[in-house]
C-alpha positions as CSV (number, residue, x, y, z in Angstrom):
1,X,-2.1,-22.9,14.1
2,X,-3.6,-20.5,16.6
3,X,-3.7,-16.5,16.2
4,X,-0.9,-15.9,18.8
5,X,1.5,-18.5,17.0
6,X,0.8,-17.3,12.8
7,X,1.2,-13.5,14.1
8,X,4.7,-15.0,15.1
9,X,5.5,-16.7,12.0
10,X,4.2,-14.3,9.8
11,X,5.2,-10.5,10.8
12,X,9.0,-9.5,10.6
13,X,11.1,-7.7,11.6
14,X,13.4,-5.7,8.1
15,X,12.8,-5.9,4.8
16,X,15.4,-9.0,4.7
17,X,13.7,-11.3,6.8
18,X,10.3,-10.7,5.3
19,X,11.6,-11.7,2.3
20,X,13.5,-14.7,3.5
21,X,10.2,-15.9,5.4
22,X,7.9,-15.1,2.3
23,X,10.3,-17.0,0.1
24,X,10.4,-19.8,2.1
25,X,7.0,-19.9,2.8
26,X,6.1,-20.1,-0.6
27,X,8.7,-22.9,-1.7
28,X,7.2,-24.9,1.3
29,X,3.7,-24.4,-1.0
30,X,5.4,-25.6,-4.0
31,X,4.7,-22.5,-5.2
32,X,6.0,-21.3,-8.7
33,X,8.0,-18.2,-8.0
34,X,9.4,-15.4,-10.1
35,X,12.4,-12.2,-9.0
36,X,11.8,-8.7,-10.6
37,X,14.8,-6.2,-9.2
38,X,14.6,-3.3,-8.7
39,X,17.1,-0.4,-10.1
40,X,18.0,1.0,-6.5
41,X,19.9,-0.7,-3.9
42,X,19.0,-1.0,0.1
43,X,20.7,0.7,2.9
44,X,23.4,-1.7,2.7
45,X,24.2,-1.6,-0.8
46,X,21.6,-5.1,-1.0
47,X,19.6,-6.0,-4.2
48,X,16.3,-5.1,-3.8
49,X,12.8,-7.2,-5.4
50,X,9.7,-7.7,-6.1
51,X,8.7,-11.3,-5.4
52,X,5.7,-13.3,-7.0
53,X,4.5,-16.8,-6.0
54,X,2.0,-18.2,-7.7
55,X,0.2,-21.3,-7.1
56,X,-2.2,-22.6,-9.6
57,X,-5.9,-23.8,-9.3
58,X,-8.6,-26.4,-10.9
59,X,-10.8,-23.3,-11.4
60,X,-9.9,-20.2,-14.0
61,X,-10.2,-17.9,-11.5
62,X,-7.2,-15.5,-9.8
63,X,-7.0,-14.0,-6.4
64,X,-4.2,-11.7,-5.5
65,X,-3.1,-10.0,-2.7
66,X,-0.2,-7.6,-3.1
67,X,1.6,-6.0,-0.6
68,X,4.4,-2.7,0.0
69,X,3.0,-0.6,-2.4
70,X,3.3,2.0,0.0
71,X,6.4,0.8,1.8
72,X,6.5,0.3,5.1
73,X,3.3,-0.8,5.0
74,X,4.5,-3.9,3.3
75,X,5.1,-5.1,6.6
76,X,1.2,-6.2,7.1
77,X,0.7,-7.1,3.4
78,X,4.1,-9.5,3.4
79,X,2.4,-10.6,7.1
80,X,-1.0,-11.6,5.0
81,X,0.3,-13.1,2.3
82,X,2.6,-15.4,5.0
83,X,0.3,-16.5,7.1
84,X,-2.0,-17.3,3.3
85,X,0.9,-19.6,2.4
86,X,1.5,-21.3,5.9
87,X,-2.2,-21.9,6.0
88,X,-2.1,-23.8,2.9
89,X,-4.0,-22.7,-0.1
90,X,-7.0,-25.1,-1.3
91,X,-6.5,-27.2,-4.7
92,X,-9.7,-27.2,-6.0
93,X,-10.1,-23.5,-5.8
94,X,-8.9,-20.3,-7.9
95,X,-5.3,-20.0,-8.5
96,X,-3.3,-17.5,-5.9
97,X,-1.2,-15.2,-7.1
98,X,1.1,-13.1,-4.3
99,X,3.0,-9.9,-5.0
100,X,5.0,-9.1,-2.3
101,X,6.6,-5.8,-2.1
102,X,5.6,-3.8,-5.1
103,X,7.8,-1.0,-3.6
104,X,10.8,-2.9,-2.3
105,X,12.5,1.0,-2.1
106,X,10.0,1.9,0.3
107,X,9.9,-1.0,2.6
108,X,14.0,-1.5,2.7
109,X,14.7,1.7,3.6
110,X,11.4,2.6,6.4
111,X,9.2,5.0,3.9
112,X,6.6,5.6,1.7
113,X,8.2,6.8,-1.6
114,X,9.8,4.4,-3.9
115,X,13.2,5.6,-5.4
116,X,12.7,8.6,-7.5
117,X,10.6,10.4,-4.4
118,X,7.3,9.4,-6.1
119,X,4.5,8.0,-4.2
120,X,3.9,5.3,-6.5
121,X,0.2,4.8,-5.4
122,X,-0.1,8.4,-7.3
123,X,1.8,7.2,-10.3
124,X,-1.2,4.7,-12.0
125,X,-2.2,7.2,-13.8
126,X,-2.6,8.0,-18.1
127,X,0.4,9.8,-18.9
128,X,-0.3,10.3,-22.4
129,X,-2.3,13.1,-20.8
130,X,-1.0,15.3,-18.4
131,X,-2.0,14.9,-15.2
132,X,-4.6,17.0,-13.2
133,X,-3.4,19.9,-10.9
134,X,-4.2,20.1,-7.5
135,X,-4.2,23.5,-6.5
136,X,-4.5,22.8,-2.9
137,X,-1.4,21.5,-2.7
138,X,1.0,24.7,-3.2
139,X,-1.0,26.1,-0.8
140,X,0.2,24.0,1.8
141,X,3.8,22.9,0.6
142,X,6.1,25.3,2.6
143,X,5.0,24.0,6.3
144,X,4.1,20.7,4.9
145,X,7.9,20.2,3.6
146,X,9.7,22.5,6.1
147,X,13.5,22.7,5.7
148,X,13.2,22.2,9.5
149,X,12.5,18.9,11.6
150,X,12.9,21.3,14.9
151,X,14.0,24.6,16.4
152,X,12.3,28.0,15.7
153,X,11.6,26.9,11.6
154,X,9.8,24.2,12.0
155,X,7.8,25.7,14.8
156,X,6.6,28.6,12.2
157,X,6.2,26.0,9.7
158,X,3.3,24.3,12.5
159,X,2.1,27.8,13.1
160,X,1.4,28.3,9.6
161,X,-0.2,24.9,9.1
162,X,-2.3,24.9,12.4
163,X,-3.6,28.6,11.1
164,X,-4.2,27.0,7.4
165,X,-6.4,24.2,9.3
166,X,-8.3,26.6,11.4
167,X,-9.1,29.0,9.2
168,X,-9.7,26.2,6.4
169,X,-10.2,23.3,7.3
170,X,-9.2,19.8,8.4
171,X,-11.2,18.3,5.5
172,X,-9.5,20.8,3.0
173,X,-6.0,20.3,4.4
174,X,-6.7,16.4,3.4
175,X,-7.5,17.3,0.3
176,X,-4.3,19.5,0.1
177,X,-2.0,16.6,0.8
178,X,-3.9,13.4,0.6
179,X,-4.7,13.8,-2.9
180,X,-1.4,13.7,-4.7
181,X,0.0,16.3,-6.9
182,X,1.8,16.3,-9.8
183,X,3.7,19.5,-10.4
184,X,6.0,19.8,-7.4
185,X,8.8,16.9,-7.6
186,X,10.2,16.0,-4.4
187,X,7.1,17.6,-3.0
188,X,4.8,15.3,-0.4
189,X,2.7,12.9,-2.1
190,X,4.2,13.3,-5.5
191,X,3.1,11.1,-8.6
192,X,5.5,11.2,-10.6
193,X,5.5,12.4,-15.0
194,X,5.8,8.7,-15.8
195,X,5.1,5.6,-15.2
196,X,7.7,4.5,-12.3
197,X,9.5,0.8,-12.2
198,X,7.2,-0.7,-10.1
199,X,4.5,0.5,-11.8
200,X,5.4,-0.8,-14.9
201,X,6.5,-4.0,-13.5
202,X,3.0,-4.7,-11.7
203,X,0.9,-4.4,-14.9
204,X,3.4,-6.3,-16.4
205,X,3.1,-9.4,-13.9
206,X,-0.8,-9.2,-13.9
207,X,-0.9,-9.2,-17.7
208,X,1.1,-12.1,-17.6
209,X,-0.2,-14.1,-14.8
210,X,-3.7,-13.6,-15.6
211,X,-4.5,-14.3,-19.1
212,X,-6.7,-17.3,-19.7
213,X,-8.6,-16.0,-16.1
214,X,-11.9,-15.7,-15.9
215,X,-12.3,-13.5,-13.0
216,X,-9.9,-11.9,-10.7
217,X,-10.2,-10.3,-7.1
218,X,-7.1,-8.4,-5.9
219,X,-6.8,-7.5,-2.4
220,X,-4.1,-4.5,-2.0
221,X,-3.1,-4.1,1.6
222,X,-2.4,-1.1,3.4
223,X,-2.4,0.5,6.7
224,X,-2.4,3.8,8.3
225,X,-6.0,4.6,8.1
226,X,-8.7,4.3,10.3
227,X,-9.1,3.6,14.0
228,X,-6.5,1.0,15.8
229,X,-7.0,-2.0,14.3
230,X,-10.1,-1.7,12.2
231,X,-10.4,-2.4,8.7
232,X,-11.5,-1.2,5.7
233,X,-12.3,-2.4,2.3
234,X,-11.7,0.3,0.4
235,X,-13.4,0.1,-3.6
236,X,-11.7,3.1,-5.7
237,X,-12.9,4.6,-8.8
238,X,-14.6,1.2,-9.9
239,X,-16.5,0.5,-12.8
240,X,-20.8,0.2,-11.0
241,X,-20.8,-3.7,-12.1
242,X,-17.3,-4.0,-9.8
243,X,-18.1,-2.0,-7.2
244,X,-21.9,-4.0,-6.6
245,X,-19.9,-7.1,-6.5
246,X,-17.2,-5.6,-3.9
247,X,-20.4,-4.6,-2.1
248,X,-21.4,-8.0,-1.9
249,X,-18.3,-9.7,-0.7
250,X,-17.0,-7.3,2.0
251,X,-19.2,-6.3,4.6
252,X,-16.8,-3.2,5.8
253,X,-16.8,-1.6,1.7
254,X,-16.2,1.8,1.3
255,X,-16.8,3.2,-2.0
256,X,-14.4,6.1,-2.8
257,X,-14.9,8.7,-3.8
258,X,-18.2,8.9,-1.5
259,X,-19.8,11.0,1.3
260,X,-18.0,8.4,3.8
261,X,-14.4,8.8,2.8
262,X,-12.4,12.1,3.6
263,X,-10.6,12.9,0.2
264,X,-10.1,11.5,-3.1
265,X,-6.8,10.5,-4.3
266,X,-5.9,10.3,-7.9
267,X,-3.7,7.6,-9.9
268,X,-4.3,4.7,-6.8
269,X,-3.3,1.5,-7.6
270,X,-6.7,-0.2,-6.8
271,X,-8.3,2.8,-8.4
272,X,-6.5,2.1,-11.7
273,X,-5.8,-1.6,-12.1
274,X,-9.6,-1.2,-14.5
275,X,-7.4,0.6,-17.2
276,X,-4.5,-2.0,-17.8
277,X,-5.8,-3.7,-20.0
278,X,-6.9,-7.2,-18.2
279,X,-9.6,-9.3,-20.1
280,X,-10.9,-10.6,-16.7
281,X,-13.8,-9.7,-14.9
282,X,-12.6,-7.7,-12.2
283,X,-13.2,-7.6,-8.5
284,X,-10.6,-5.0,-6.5
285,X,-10.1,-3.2,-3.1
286,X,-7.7,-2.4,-0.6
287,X,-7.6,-3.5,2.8
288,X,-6.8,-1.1,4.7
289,X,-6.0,-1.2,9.1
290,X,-6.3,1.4,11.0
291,X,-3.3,2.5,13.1
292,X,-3.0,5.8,14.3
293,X,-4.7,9.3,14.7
294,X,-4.4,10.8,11.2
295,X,-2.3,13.6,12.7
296,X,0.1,11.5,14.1
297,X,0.5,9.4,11.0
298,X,0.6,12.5,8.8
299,X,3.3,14.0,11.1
300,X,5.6,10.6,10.8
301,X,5.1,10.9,7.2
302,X,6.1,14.2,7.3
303,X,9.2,13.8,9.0
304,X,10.4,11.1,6.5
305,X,9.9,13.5,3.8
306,X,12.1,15.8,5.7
307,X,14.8,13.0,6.4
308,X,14.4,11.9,2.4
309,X,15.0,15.8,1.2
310,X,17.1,16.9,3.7
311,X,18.8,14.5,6.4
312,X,20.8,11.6,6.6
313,X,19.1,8.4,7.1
314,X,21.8,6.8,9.3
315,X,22.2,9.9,11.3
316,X,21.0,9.5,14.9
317,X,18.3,12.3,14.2
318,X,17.1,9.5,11.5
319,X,16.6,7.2,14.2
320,X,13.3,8.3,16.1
321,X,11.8,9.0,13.0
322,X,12.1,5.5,11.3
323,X,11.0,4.3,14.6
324,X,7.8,6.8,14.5
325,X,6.9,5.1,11.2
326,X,7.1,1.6,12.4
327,X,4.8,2.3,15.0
328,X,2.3,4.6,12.7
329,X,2.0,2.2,9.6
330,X,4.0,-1.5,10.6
331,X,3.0,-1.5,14.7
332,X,4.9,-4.6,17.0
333,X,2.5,-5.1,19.4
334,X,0.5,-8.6,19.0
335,X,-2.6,-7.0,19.1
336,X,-2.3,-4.9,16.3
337,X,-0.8,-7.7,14.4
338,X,-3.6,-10.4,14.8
339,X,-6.0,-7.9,14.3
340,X,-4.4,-7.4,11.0
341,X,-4.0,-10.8,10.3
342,X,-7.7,-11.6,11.0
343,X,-8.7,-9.1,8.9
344,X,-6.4,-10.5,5.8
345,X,-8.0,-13.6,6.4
346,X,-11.6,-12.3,6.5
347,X,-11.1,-10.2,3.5
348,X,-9.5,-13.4,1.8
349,X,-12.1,-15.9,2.4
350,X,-15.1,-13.5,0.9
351,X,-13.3,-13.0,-2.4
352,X,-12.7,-16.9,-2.6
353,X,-16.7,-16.9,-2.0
354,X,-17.1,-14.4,-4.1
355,X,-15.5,-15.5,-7.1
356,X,-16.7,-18.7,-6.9
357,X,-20.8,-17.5,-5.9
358,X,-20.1,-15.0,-8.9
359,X,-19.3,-18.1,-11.1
């Protein structure tokens, strides 16, 4: 199957139809294949899940790739983990476990947040201790969230941010809102006081699915970040041992927090997945694939925190900023797409390597 025809079988179109192509692409790979549901509904009133196909190995190692934990950006990861299953995944290699939509909320209804308004790749955090204050954050909340999407409040809301950036910052504005916060529910980027569904439901599935493994790689994909089309592996908050193997596998690593990464978010899935408990060695980054400037991305992001606090999703102001997201974190044009897809597959084939060269 050539590039052109797998970025056609694999990318889709709503949160329906990725699921009906990731389902049957995984019963086509005998794959065994498990429901979690999740306690919202869609727009429509439809169930919503997380999927897991798994498809078991002669060796006792796992790879995963999971997908939609931010969303909309499921759209990529449910692409990857299609075109993974098309492909046809090797016998005599590790076992392949795929999560697909770890934030069905998000990626049903065109946003980020899951549904309690958390930002669930905030929420892997210890809540048995309360969780760290960033005090960048209330200095930036009243433009960021602006009870305006236009007219005269919303352009004193971009006043007041474009004189916060000038006089500190672009790199401290990142921090302000690309860190996560904690204190401020239904603020942007909020992590939640608790461990969210999904978040609980993940650890859960990896607990189960891995035991008996001897090592495990996990790809997370993601998208937003970066210039058009390139890609990242980003390593978060790993353990030295984990982050010289990640080193070794991916050529395009970036260790976070480091001098080559802008901010440094807290309670990341990737950045976490070291504290739940897994006996395996782990190996774990995100892909990430570059989209838009970070201003335009940011602004679609903000918008959809307007439309979630304030608007009505299937008003016709609701439409132009859905569409915005689509095409700053799921693009349509076939470009995009195989470059994402080509980067899946190069990011999938080193951890294969590297578990097995590891071994």
């Amino acid at each position: 199957m050539d590039l052109n025809e797998a970025v056609l079988r694999s990318f889709s179109a709503s949160y329906a139809e990725a699921r009906e192509r990731f389902l049957a692409a995984a019963q086509a790979s005998d794959a065994t294949i498990a429901h979690f549901q999740c306690p919202a509904n869609g727009p429509s009133g439809e169930a919503l899940m997380m999927d897991v196909a798994y498809i078991k190995g002669e060796s006792p190692d796992i790879v995963v790739i999971s997908s939609g934990v931010h969303g909309v950006e499921g759209y990529a990861g449910s692409a990857v983990q299609i075109d993974t299953l098309t492909r046809g995944w090797p016998a005599d290699g590790p076992s392949l476990l795929l999560i697909h939509f770890v934030n069905p909320y998000g990626m049903a209804w065109t946003g980020s947040d899951n549904e309690d308004g958390v930002d669930l790749n905030r929420n892997f955090l210890d809540f048995t201790q309360t969780p760290g204050h960033n005090p960048l954050y209330d200095e930036v909340e009243s433009f960021v969230c602006c009870r305006d999407v236009e007219g005269d409040g919303r352009a004193v809301a971009d006043a007041a941010m474009n004189a916060y950036i000038e006089d500190r910052g672009f790199d401290n504005f990142i921090r302000a809102i690309a860190d996560g916060q904690h204190h401020r529910p239904g603020g942007y980027l909020y992590g939640g006081h608790a461990p969210v569904w999904s978040n609980l439901t993940l650890r859960k599935i990896l607990r189960d699915y891995t035991q008996g493994a001897r090592r495990v790689a996990v790809i997370d994909v993601h998208t937003g970040l970066g210039d058009r089309g390139a890609a990242l592996m980003l390593c978060i908050n790993a353990p030295k041992s984990a982050a010289d193997r990640a080193s070794s596998w991916w050529d395009n690593l970036v260790l976070v927090p480091s001098a080559d990464f802008p901010f440094a978010p807290v309670g990341t899935f990737v950045g976490s997945v070291w504290d739940f408990g897994l006996e395996s060695e782990l190996t774990v980054a995100a892909l990430e694939v570059g989209t838009e400037p970070v201003a335009r991305a940011f602004g679609a992001l903000r918008n959809r925190k307007w439309l979630e606090k304030y608007g009505v999703f299937d008003s016709p102001v609701a439409t132009p900023i859905l569409e915005e997201m689509h095409a700053c974190l799921a693009p349509r044009d076939v470009e995009w797409r195989s470059a994402t897809l080509s980067a899946g597959r190069v990011a999938l084939e080193a951890a294969v390597a590297g578990v097995a060269r590891d071994g």
